[in-house]
N, C-alpha and C positions, 0 to 999 in steps of 0.2 A: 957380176959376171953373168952372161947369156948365153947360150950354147944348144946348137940344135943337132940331133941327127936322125937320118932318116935311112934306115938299110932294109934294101929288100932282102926277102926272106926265102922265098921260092917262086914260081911262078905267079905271079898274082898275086902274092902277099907282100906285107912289110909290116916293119915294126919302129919307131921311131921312138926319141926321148928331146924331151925340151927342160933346161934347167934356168933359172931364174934366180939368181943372188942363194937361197939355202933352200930354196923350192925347187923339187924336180918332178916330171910326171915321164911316166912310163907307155906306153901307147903300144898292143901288140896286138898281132893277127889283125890290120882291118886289109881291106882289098882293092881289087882293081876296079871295081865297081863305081866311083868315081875316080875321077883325076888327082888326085889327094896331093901330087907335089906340085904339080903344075896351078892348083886351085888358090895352095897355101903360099905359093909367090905371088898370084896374081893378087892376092889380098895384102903382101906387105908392100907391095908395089902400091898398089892403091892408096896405103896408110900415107907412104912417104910421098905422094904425090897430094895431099892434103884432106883424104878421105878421114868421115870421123871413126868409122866404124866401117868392120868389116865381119865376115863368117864365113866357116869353111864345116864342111862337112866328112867324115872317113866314116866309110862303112865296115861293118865287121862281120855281117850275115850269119847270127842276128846280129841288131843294133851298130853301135858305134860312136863314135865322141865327135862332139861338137864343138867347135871354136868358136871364141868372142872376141873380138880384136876392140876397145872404144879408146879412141887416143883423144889425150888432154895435153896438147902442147908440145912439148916435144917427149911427151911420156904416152906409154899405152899400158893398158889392162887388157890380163891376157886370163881368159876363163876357160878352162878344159870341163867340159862334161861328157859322162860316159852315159850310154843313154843305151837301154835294151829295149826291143823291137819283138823279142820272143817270151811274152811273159804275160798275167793276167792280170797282174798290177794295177794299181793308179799309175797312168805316166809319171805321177811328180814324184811317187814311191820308187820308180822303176829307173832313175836318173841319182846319180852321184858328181860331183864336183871333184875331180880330180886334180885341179889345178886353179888358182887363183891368186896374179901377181904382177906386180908394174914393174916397169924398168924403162927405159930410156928405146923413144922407138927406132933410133941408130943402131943402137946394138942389137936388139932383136932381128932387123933386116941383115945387119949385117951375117950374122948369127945365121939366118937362113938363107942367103946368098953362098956362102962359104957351109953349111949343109946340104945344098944341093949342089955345089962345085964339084963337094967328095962324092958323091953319086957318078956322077956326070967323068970323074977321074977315074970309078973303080971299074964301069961298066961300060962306059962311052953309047953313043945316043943307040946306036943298035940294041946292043946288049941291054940297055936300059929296055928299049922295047921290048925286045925276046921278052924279059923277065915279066916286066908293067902289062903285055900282053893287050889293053884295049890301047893304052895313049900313051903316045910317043912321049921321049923327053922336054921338057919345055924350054927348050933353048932360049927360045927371044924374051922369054919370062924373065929368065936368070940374066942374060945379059943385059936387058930391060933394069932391072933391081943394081946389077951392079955396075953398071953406066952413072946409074943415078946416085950412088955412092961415091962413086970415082970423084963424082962434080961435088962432091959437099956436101952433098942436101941432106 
C-alpha cells in the first residue's frame, strides 16, 4: 500500500506524510520557499515517462528533506532525508534518513496524483495560492500525471 498526503498548514507552510507498505515518514513545517508540490509531480511525472532517477527538494528555514526517487523497472526507491542547514555540524552528522523503501512505481504516482487531487478539491487553485503564496497550483503537472495514468503507463 502507498499513500501520499500533502496539507497545507497556514500560509506558506505544509506538512505532508508518505506511507509505503509498514514504512511511513512524517514531513512537517517546510515552506513556500520552493515549489514543493508542483516539484514532486513534476518528478513522478518524469519517473513514469521513463526517467531513472529523480529529486526534489522541501525547505524548512533551517534545513529540510531531500527526496530520492531511482526506478528499477517498474519499481522505485524512494529515500527521505532530513537534512539541517542551521547547525555546526559535519553535514553528513547533520543529515538523517527518514525514509527508505521501494514499491511499484504506479502506485507511488498514483498515490501522488490522488494527494494532490485532495489538495486541489479542499482549496481549489486560488485558495491553493492564497495559502502556497509564491506558486500557484500545478494543474497541468497533476493532469499531466493523471492523463498518463488514465492511458496505462
Amino acid at each position: 500500500m502507498v499513500s501520499f498526503r500533502f496539507t497545507l498548514t497556514g500560509r506558506g507552510w505544509a506538512d505532508a506524510s508518505l506511507v509505503i507498505d509498514d514504512q511511513s515518514a512524517n514531513l512537517t513545517s517546510f515552506s513556500y520557499l520552493t515549489d514543493a508540490l508542483g516539484d514532486f509531480l513534476r518528478s513522478a511525472l518524469r519517473l513514469v515517462q521513463g526517467s531513472e532517477q529523480a529529486e526534489v527538494w522541501w525547505e524548512r528555514e533551517p534545513g529540510g528533506f531531500a527526496w530520492k526517487f531511482t526506478r528499477d523497472g517498474v519499481l522505485v526507491r524512494v529515500v527521505i532525508t532530513e537534512y539541517d542547514t542551521d547547525t555546526e555540524e559535519d553535514p553528513d552528522e547533520a543529515t538523517r534518513i527518514v525514509l527508505s523503501a521501494a514499491c511499484p512505481l504506479r502506485d507511488l504516482a498514483a498515490a501522488i496524483a490522488e494527494g494532490a487531487r485532495n489538495v486541489l478539491n479542499e482549496h481549489g487553485q486560488e485558495g491553493y495560492a492564497a495559502m502556497w503564496a509564491r506558486y500557484p497550483f500545478p494543474m497541468d503537472e497533476l493532469t499531466a500525471l493523471e492523463d498518463h495514468l488514465a492511458a496505462g503507463a
